[in-house]
C-alpha positions in Angstrom: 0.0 0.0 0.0 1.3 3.5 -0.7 2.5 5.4 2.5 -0.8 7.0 4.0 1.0 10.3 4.8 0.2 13.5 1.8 2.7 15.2 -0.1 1.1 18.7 0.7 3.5 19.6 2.9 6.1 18.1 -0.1 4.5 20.7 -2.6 4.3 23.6 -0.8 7.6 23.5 1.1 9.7 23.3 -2.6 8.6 19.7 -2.7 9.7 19.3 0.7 9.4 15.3 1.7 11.1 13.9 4.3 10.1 10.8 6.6 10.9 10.3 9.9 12.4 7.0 10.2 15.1 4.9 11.7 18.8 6.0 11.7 20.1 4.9 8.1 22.5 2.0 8.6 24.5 1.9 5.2 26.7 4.6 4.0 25.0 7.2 0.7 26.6 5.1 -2.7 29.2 6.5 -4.5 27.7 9.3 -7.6 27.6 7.9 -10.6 29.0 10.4 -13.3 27.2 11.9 -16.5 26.7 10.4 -19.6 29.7 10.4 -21.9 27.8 10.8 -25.0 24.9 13.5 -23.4 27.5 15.7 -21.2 30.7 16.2 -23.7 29.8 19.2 -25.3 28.2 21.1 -22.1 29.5 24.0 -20.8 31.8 23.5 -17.7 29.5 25.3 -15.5 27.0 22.3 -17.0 28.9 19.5 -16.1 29.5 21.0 -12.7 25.4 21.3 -12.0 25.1 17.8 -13.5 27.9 16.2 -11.1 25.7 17.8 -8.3 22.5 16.5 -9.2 24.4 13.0 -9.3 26.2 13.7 -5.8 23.0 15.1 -3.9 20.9 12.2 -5.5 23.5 8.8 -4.4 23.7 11.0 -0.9 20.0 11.1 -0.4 19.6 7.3 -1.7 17.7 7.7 -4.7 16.7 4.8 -6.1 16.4 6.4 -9.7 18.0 9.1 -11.3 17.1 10.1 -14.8 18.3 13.8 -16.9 17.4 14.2 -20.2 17.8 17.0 -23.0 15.9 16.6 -25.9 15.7 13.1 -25.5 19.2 12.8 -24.9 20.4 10.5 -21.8 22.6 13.2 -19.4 22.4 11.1 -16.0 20.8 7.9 -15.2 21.5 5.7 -12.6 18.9 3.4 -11.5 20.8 3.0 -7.7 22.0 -0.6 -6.3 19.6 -2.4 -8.2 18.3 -2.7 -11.4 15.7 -0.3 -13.1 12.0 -1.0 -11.8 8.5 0.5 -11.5 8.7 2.7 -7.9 5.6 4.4 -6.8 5.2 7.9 -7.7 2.9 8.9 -4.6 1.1 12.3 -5.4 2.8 12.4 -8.3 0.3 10.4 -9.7 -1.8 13.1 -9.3 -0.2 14.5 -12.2 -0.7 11.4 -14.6 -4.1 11.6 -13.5 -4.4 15.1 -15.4 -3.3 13.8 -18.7 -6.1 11.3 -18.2 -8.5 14.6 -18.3 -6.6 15.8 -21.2 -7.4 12.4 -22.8 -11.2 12.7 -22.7 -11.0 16.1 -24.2 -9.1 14.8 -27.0 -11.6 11.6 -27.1 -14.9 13.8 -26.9 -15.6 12.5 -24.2 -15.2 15.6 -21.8 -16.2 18.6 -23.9 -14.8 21.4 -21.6 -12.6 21.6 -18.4 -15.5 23.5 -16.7 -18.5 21.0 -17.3 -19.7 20.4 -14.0 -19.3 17.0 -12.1 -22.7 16.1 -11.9 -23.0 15.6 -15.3 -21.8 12.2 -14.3 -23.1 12.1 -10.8 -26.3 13.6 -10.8 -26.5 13.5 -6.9 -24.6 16.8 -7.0 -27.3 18.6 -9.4 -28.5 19.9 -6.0 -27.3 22.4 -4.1 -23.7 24.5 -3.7 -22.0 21.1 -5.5 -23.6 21.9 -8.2 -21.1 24.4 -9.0 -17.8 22.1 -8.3 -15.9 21.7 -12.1 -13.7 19.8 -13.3 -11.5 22.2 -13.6 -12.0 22.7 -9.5 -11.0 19.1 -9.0 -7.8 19.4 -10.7 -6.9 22.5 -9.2 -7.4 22.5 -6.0 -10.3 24.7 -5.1 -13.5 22.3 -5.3 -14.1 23.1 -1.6 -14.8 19.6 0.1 -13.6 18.6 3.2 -9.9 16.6 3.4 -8.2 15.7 6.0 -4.8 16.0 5.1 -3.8 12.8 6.4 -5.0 10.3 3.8 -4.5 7.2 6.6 -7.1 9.2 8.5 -10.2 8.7 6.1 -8.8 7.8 2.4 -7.2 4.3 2.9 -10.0 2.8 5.5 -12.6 3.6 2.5 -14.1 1.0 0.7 -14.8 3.2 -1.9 -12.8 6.5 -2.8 -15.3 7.9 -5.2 -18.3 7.4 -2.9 -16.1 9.2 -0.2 -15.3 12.0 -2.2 -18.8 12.2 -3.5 -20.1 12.2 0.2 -18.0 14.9 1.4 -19.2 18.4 2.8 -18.0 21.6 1.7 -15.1 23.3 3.4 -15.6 26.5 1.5 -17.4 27.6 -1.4 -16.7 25.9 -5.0 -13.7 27.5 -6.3 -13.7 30.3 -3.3 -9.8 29.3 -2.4 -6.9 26.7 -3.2 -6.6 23.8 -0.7 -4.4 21.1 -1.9 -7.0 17.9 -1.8 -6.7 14.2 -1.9 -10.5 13.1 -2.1 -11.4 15.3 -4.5 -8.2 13.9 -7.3 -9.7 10.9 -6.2 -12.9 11.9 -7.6 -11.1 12.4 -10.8 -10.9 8.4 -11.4 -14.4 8.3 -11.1 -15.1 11.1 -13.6 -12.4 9.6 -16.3 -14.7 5.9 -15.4 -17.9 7.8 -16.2 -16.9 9.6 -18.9 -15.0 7.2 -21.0 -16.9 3.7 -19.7 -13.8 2.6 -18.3 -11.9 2.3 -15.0 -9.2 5.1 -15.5 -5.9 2.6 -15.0 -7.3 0.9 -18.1 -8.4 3.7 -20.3 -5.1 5.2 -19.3 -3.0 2.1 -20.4 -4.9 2.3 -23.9 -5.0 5.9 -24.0 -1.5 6.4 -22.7 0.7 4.1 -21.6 0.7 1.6 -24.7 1.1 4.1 -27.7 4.4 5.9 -25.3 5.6 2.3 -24.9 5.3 2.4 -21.3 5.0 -0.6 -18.3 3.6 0.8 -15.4 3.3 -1.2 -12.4 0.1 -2.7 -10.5 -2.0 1.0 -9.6 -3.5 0.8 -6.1 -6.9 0.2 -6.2 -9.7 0.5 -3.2 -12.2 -2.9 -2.6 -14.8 -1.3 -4.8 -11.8 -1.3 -7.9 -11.5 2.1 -8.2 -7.4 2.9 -8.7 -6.7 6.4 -6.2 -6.4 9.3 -8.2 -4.2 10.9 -5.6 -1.2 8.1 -5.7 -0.8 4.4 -6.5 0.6 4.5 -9.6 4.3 2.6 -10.4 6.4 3.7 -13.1 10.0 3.2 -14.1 12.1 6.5 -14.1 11.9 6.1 -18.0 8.9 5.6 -18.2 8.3 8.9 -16.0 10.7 10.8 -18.4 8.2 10.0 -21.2 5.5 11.4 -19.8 8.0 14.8 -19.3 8.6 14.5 -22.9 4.9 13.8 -24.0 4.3 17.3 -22.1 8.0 19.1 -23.9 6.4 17.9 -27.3 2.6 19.6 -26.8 1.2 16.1 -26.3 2.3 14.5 -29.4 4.6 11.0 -29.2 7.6 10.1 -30.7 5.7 8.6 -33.6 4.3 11.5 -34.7 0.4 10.5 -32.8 -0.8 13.2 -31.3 -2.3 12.0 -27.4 -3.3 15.2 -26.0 -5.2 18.2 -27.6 -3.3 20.9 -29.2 -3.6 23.5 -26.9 -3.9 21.0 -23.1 -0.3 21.1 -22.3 -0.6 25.2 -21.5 -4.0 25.1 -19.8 -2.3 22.4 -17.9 0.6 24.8 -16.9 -1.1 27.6 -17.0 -1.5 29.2 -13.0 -4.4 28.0 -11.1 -7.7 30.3 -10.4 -6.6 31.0 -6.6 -3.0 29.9 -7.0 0.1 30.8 -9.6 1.8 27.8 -7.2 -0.1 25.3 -9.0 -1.7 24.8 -12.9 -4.2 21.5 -13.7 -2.2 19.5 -10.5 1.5 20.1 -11.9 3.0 22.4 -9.5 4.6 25.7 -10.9 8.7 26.7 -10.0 10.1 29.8 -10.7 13.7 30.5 -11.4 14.6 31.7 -7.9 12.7 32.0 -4.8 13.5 34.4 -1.2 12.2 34.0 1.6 11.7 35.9 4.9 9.2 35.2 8.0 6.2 37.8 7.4 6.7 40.5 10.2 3.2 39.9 11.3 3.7 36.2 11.3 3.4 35.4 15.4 0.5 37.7 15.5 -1.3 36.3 12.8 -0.5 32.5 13.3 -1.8 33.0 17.7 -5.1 34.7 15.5 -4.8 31.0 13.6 -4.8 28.8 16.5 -1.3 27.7 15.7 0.2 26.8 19.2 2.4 29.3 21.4 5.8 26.8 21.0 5.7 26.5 17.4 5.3 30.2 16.8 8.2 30.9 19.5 10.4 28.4 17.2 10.0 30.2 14.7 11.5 33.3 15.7 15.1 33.1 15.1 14.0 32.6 11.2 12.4 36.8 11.6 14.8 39.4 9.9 16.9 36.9 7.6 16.3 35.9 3.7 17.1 32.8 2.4 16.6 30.8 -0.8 15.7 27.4 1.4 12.6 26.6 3.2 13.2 23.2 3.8 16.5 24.4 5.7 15.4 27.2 7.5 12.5 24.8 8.8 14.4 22.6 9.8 16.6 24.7 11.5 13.9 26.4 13.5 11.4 23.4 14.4 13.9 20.4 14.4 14.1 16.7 12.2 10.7 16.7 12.7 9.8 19.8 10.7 7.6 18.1 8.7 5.3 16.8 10.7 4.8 19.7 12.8 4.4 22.2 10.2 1.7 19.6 8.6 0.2 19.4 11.7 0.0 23.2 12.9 0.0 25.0 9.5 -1.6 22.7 6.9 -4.1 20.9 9.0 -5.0 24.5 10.1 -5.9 25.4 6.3 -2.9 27.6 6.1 -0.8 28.3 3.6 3.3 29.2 3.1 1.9 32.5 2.9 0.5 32.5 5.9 4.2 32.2 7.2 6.6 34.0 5.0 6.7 36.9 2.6 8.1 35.6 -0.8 9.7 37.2 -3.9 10.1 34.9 -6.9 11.2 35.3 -11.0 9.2 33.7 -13.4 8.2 30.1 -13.4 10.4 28.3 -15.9 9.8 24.4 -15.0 6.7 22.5 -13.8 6.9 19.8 -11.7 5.2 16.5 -10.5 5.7 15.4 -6.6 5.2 13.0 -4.4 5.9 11.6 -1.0 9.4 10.7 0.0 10.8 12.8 -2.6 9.7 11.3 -5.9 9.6 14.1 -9.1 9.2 14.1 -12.6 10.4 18.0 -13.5 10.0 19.3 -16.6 12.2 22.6 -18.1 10.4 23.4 -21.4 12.7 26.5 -22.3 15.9 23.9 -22.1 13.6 21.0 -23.0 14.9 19.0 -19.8 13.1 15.9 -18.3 14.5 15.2 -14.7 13.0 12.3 -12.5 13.9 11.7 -8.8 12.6 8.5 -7.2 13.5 6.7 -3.4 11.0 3.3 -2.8 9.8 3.6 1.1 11.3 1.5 3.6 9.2 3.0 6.0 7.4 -0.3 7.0 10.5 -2.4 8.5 12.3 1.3 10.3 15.0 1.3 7.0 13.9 4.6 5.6 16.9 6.9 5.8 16.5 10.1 7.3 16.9 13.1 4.9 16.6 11.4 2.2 13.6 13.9 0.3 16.3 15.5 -2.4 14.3 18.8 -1.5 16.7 20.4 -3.2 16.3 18.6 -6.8 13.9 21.0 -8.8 15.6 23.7 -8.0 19.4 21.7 -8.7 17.4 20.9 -12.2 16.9 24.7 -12.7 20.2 25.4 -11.8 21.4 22.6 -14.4 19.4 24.0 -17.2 20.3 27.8 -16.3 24.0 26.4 -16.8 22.7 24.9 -20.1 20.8 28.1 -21.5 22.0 31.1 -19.6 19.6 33.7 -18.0 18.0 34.7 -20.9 16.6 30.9 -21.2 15.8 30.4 -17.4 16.9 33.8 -15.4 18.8 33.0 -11.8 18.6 34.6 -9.2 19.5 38.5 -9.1 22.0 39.7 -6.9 21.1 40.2 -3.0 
């Protein structure tokens, strides 16, 4: 079963996504270096980015690492073992989205706003009359989650029913709360829709014209596969769906999967977000932060507990370009955790904690749990894929072990590649 614990607190923490776990018992592998062939005729300044990406990822125990530009192998190495299908936690939310993007192109789905009760017709009534498609897929449907998905989402017998039973937090489309019932919902409207479960229309639709061997998707007792994670793919098999995306939604052969037109929608900044498009998450070139000078007042008006604002504290006049650090610095290993549990579970966003100034987004991303990524760089046409396999269950997992860091090393790699004026770094303090 997929680990139970969300990757909100992954996404909006620069795909922050680190376990608590046992002390790791094995030293971090030795980094593989680039690809002869791919990393030749870089630039120095390249080669250097690459080797870090390859360092950062054998320290943190990646299980895959995969760069690509323009199709072109830069990195891969597939850890002590040999390549296989890891699951992508919540980045399977992101598959899920092509799925939409697959009805559109089948007629199936005629717009991105059609409502939802046009295939469940128990929501013609009332304010969930008003939730879209669109909603589901980014974020601002308004049902109740509990950010925990152990809490309510594995016990169900039935994800869709769940979803479809859920009261309303806040109005349809009124704010952006990341949500793992209502994705789930989104396996019911592809099922609907396209008279199949989604893990099969999506193997027909998807998976066989890319060439493409996923593994067994996680499915509740009533059979429906969880929109919100489950799915197993190979890190090459991940890097095709990058590419699918870096190509407008046509394949290698020249098909064309998704509508002309899907990819941008899909990228495109969310309604009450610019963090997130159609559930691919947004990244700038460079991010600073600072705690918001209001930020203990504010939080105490929240509820957020007296200790965790005083933690907090030592972060107040400073900038930095790491969240995941300064967390950690301020609340402990267990950052995480308590930041889920008094920020998140609290409806409350970054913002909510620190002021932010950020360039323009330049790569879109797919995360999960534990640190699994597919990033995607369209203006160097890179494909990067991060993935660890959780060893959670027998105490194994190794502690920092999230690669937090790896979008932005990825940006870094293709600002090396392109220069500012194809992804802009950051300007000077």
């Amino acid at each position: 079963m997929p680990s139970p614990i969300p990757s909100f607190v992954v996404a909006l923490l620069a795909a922050l996504a680190l376990g608590g776990a046992a002390a790791q018992t094995t030293p971090p592998r030795t980094a593989p270096g680039p690809a002869a062939a791919g990393a030749a005729s870089m630039p120095a300044s390249a080669r250097e980015a690459l080797q870090t990406i390859a360092r950062k990822g054998a320290e943190q125990h990646s299980d895959a690492l995969l760069v690509m530009h323009d199709g072109t192998v830069l990195l891969e190495d597939d850890g002590d073992g040999p390549p296989g299908t890891i699951e992508l936690m919540s980045a399977t939310k992101s598959v899920v989205a092509l799925g939409i993007g697959l009805l559109l192109a089948d007629g199936h789905l005629d717009a991105l706003d059609a409502p939802v009760s046009t295939w469940f017709p128990e929501w013609r009534q009332g304010r969930k009359a008003q939730i879209t498609v669109r909603m589901l897929l980014d974020h601002t449907s308004g049902l109740q989650d509990i950010p925990n998905a152990g809490a309510e989402i594995y016990p169900a017998p039935d994800v869709v029913q769940l979803a479809l039973a859920a009261e309303l937090d806040s109005a349809p489309g009124e704010r952006m709360r990341y949500n793992n019932k209502a994705t789930n919902l989104l396996a019911g409207v592809i099922a609907r829709a396209s008279g199949r479960p989604m893990d099969a229309y999506l193997r027909d639709r998807l998976f066989v014209p890319l060439g493409m061997s996923p593994g067994m998707w996680y499915r509740d007792d009533a059979g429906n596969p969880h929109g919100m994670a489950g799915l197993p793919l190979t890190a090459r098999d991940a890097a095709k769906l990058g590419q699918l995306l870096l190509d407008d939604g046509v394949a290698p052969d020249g098909t064309r999967l998704l509508p002309e037109g899907f990819v941008e929608a899909l990228f495109a900044p969310g309604a009450r977000s610019d963090a997130v498009g159609l559930l691919w998450w947004r990244r700038p070139a460079w991010q600073v932060f600072s705690l918001r000078a209001d930020a203990a007042g504010h939080l105490a008006a929240a509820g957020v507990s007296a200790g965790f604002i005083e933690a907090l504290q030592p972060l107040a006049g400073r900038r930095f370009d790491d969240v995941t650090g300064a967390l950690r610095e301020a609340l402990g290993d267990d950052f995480a955790e308590r930041y889920g549990r008094e920020i998140n579970a609290r409806g409350l966003t970054r913002s909510d904690v620190f002021d932010e100034r950020s360039g323009p987004v330049v790569a879109y991303e797919a995360n999960g749990y534990l640190g699994q990524f597919i990033v995607v760089v369209p203006g160097q046409r890179l494909v990067a894929v991060r993935q660890i396999r959780s060893r959670e269950m027998d105490g194994t997992h190794p502690p920092d072990s999230g690669y937090a860091d790896f979008s932005r090393d990825v940006i870094a790699l293709a600002q090396a590649l392109g220069g500012d004026d194809a992804v802009p770094a950051v300007p000077a303090r």
